[in-house]
C-alpha positions as CSV (number, residue, x, y, z in Angstrom):
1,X,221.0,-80.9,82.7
2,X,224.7,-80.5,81.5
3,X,226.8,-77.3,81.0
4,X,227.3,-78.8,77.2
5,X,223.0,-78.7,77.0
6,X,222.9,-74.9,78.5
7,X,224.9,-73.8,76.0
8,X,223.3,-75.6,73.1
9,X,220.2,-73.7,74.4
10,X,221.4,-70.4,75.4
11,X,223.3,-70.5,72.4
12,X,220.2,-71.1,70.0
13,X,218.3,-68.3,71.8
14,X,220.2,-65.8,72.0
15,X,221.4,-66.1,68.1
16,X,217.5,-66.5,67.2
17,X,218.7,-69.6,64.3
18,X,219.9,-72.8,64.2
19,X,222.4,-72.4,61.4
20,X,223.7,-69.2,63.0
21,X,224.0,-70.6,66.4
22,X,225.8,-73.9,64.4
23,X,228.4,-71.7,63.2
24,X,228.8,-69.9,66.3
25,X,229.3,-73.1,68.6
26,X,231.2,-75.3,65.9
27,X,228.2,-78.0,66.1
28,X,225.9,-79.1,63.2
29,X,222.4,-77.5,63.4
30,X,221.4,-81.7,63.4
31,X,223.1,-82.1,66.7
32,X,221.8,-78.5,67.9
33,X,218.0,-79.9,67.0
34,X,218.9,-83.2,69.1
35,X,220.3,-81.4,72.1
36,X,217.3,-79.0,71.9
37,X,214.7,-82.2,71.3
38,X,216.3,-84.6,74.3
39,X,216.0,-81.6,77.0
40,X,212.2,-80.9,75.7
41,X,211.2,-84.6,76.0
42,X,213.0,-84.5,79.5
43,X,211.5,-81.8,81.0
44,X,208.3,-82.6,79.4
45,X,207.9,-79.1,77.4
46,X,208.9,-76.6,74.5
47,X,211.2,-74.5,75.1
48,X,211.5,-73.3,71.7
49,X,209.3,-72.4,68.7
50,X,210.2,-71.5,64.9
51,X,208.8,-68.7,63.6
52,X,209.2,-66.4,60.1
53,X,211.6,-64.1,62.2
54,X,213.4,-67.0,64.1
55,X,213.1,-69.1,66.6
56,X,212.1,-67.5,70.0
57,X,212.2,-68.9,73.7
58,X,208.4,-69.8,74.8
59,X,207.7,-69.0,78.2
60,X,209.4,-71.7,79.5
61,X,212.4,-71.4,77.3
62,X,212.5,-67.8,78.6
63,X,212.8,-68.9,82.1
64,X,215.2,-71.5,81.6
65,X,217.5,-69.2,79.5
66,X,217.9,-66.9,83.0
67,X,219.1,-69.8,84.8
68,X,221.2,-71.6,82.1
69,X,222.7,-67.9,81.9
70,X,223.7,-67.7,85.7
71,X,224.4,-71.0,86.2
72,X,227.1,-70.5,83.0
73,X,228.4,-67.1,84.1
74,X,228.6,-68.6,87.7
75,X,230.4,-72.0,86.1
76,X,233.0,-69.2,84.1
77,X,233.8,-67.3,87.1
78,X,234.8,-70.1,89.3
79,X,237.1,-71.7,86.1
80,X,238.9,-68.3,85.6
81,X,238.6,-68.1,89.1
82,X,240.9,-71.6,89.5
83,X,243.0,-71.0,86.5
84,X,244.3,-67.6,88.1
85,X,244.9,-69.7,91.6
86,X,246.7,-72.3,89.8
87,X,248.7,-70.2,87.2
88,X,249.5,-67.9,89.7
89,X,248.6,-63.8,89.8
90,X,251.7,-62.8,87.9
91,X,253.0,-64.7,84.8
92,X,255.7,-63.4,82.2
93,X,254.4,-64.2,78.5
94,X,257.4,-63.5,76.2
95,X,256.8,-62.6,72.7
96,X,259.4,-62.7,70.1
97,X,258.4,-60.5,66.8
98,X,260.0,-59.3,63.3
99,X,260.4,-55.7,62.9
100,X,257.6,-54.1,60.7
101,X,254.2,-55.2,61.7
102,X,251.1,-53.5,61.7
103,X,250.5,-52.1,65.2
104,X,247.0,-52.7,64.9
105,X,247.8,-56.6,64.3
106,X,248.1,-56.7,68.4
107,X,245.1,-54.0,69.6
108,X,242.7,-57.3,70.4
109,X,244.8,-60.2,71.5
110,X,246.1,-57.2,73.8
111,X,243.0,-56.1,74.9
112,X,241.5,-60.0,75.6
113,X,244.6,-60.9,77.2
114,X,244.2,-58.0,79.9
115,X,240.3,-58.7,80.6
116,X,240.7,-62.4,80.7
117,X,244.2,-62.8,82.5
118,X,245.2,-59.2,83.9
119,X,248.3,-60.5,85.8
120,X,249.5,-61.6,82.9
121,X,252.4,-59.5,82.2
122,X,253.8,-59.3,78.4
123,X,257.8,-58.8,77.3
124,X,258.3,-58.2,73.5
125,X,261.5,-58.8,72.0
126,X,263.3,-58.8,68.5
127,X,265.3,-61.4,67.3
128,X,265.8,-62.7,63.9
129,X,263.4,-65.2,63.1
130,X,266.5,-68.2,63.0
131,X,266.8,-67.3,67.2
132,X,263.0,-66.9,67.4
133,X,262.4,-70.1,66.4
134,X,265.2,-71.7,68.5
135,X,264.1,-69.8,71.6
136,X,260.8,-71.3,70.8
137,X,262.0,-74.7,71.1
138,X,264.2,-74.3,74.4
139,X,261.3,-72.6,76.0
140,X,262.9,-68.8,76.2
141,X,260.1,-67.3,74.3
142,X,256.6,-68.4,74.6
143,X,254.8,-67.0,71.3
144,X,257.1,-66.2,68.2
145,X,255.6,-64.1,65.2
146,X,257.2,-65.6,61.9
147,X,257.7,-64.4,58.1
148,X,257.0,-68.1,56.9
149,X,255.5,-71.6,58.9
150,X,258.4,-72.8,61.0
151,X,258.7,-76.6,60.2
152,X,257.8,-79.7,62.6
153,X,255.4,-80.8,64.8
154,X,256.9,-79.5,68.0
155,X,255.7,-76.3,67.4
156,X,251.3,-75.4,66.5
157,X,250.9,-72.4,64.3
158,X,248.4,-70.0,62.9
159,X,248.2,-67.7,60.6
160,X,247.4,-64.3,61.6
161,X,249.2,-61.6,58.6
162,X,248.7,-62.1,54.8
163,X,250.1,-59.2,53.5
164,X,250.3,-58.5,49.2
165,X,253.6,-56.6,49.3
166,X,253.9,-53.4,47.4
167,X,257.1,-51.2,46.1
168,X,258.9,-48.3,47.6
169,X,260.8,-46.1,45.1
170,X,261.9,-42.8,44.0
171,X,258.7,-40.3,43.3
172,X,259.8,-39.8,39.9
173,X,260.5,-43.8,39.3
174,X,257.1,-44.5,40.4
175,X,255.8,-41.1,37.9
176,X,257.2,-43.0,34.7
177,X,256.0,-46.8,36.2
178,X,253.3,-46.8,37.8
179,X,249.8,-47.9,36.0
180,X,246.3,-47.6,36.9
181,X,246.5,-51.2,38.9
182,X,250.2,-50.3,40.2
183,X,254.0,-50.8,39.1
184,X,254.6,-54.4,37.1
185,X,256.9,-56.0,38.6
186,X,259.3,-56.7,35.9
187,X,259.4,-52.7,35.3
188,X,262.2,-52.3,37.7
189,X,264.5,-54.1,36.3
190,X,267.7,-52.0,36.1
191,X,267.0,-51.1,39.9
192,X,268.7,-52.8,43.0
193,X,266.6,-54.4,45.4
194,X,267.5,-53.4,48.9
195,X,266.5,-56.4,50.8
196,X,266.6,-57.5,54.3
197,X,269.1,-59.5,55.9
198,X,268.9,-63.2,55.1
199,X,269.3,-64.6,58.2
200,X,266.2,-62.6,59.6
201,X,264.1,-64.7,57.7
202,X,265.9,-67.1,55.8
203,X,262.5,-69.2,53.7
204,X,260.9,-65.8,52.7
205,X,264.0,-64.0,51.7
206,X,264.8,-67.3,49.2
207,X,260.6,-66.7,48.3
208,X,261.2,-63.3,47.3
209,X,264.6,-63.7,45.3
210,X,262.9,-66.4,43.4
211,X,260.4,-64.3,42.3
212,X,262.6,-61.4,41.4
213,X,264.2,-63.9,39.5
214,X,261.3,-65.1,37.5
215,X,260.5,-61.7,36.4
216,X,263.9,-60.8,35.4
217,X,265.0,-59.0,38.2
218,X,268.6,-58.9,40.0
219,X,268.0,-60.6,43.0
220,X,271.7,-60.1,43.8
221,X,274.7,-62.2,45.3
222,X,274.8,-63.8,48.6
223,X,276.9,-60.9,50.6
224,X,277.7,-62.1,54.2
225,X,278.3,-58.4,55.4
226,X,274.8,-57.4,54.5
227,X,273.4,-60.4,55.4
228,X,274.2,-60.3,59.0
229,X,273.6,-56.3,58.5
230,X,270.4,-55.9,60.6
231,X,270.2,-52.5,60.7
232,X,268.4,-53.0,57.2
233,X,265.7,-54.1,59.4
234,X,264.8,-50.4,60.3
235,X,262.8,-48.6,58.0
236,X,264.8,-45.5,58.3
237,X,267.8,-47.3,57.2
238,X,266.3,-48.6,53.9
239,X,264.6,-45.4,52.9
240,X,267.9,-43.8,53.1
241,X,269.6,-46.7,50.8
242,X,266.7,-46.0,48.2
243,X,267.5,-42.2,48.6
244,X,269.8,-42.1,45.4
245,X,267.1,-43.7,43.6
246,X,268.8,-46.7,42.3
247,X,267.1,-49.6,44.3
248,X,263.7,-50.5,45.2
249,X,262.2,-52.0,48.1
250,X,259.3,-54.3,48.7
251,X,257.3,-53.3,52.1
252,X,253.5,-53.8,53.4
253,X,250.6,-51.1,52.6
254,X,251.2,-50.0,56.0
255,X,254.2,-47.8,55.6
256,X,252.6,-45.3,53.7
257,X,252.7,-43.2,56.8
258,X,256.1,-43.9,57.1
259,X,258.2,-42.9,54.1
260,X,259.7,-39.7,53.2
261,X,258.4,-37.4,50.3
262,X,261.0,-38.2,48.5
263,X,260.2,-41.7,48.4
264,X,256.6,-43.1,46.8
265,X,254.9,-46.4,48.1
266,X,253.0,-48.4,45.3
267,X,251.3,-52.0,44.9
268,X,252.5,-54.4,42.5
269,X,250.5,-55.2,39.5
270,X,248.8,-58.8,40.3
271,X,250.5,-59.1,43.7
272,X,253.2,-61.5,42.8
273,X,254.9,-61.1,46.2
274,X,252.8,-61.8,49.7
275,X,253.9,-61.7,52.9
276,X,252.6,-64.2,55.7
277,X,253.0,-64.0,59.4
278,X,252.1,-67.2,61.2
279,X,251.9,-67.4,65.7
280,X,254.0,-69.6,66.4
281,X,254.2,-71.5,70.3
282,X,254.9,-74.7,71.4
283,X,252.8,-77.7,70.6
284,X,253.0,-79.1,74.5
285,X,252.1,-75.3,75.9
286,X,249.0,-75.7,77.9
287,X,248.8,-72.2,79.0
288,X,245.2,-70.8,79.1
289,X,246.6,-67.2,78.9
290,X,249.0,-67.7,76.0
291,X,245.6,-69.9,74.4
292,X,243.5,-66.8,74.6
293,X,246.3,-64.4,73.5
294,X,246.5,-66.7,70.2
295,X,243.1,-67.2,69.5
296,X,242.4,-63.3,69.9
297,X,244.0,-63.0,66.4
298,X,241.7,-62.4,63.6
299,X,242.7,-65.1,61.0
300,X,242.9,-63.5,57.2
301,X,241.1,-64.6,54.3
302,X,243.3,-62.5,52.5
303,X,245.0,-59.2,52.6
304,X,244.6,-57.5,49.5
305,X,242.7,-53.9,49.9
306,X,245.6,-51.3,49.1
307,X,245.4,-47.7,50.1
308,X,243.6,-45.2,48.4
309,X,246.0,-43.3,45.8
310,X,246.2,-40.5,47.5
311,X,247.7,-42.1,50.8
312,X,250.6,-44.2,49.0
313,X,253.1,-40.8,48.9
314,X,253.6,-39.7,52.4
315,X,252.9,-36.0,52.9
């Protein structure tokens, strides 16, 4: 009996359905039903049965899921076991990241990364994205976060942030603006957007002014002061440009808990402006840690539920 077989079968048990167990494993329920069919004619008995609430283990099948278990846990063990012997008890895995992500964005690749490699050790560094991605390709960081899909095949990526971007303004701008479903976008024109430095993310700053653009909105002139400026980075350092209440900002729902009273937080009517984070590491990278660190990531369909009303002012 193979590993691939034990799995098929412990796999169908335990999720108590074809179609769910199909999803789970990545395998068409026909090839689950001819995995299932070649070990019953092979051993020369059912192992499972189909019934209204499922399909259950016989008595057979229940003594051969024990086994498949152990002999998989035992099989998982000794791999991990190897990998740690052959990667070595204490690895570096340097992360590169933009400022002003949702902390809660790394609370599970964190977590699997220290049950599943616990000698891997983790350095976190920010560098504009232009570095990021160069570091990337000489091998001085190992996973890069990025506002926009770097380019090329030397690097794999995935998607792991879609953020709709709201607006952060003066309280009694967002009093006369703001509707039911948010502030339009074209309602600020007259205001200053305070950006962030180009050169931090060069594809979704262009995004963005385009946008502005198309709604009528000052996107403003290339400046090279503020544009190597990074200290526009820091949410601290915006919210005090916005303080005479002549610009606006664009920033994620998560900074609600961030701004001043002084300041108000608001989504954009029809979300013209999203912001997407893509993992970034590169394509030869055969790393089991750094693989498990990626895939902990829960992919997004789509980020669009905004905070209640009563949580877009900070207190």
């Amino acid at each position: 009996m193979e590993l691939r077989e034990m799995r098929v079968f412990v796999g169908i048990a335990e999720a108590g359905s074809f179609s769910t167990a199909a999803r789970e494993l990545g395998l068409s329920q026909s090839a689950l039903s001819q995995t299932v069919s070649s070990l019953e004619r092979r051993l020369e008995t059912r192992l499972l049965i189909r019934t209204r609430t499922g399909v259950h283990p016989t008595e057979t099948g229940q003594l051969l899921l024990a086994e498949a278990r152990a002999v998989l846990n035992r099989h998982d063990r000794a791999l991990n076991a190897l990998t740690r012997k052959v990667d070595g008890d204490e690895r570096t895995l340097r992360l590169g990241l933009p400022l002003d992500l949702p902390p809660s964005l790394f609370s599970k690749p964190f977590a699997v990364l220290e049950s599943t490699f616990p000698g891997t050790r983790v350095t976190v560094r920010h560098l504009p994205q232009v570095i990021r991605e160069s570091a990337l390709r000489t091998g001085a960081l190992d996973i890069g976060l990025m506002h926009g899909r770097p380019s090329g095949d030397d690097l794999d990526c995935l998607l792991v942030l879609d953020e709709p971007m709201g607006v952060v303004i003066a309280a009694r701008h967002a009093a006369r603006l703001a509707g039911p479903d948010g502030v339009p976008l074209d309602a600020l024109a007259g205001l200053e957007w305070v950006g962030f430095p180009r050169h931090d993310a060069p594809g979704f700053h262009d995004e963005v002014a385009a946008v502005l653009r198309n709604h009528g909105l000052d996107a403003g002139k290339p400046d090279p002061l503020a544009d190597s400026d990074s200290r526009l980075l820091i949410p601290e350092v915006r919210f005090a440009a916005l303080a005479s209440g002549h610009g606006f900002s664009l920033a994620p729902p998560h900074v609600v808990r961030q701004i001043p009273d002084f300041l108000t937080w608001c989504p954009l009517t029809g979300s013209p402006v999203a912001r997407r984070t893509w993992a970034a590491w590169p394509a030869a990278c055969q790393r089991r840690d750094i693989g498990h660190f990626v895939a902990a990531f829960d992919v997004p369909e789509r980020a669009g539920a905004w905070p209640e009303p009563a949580a877009r002012t900070a207190a």
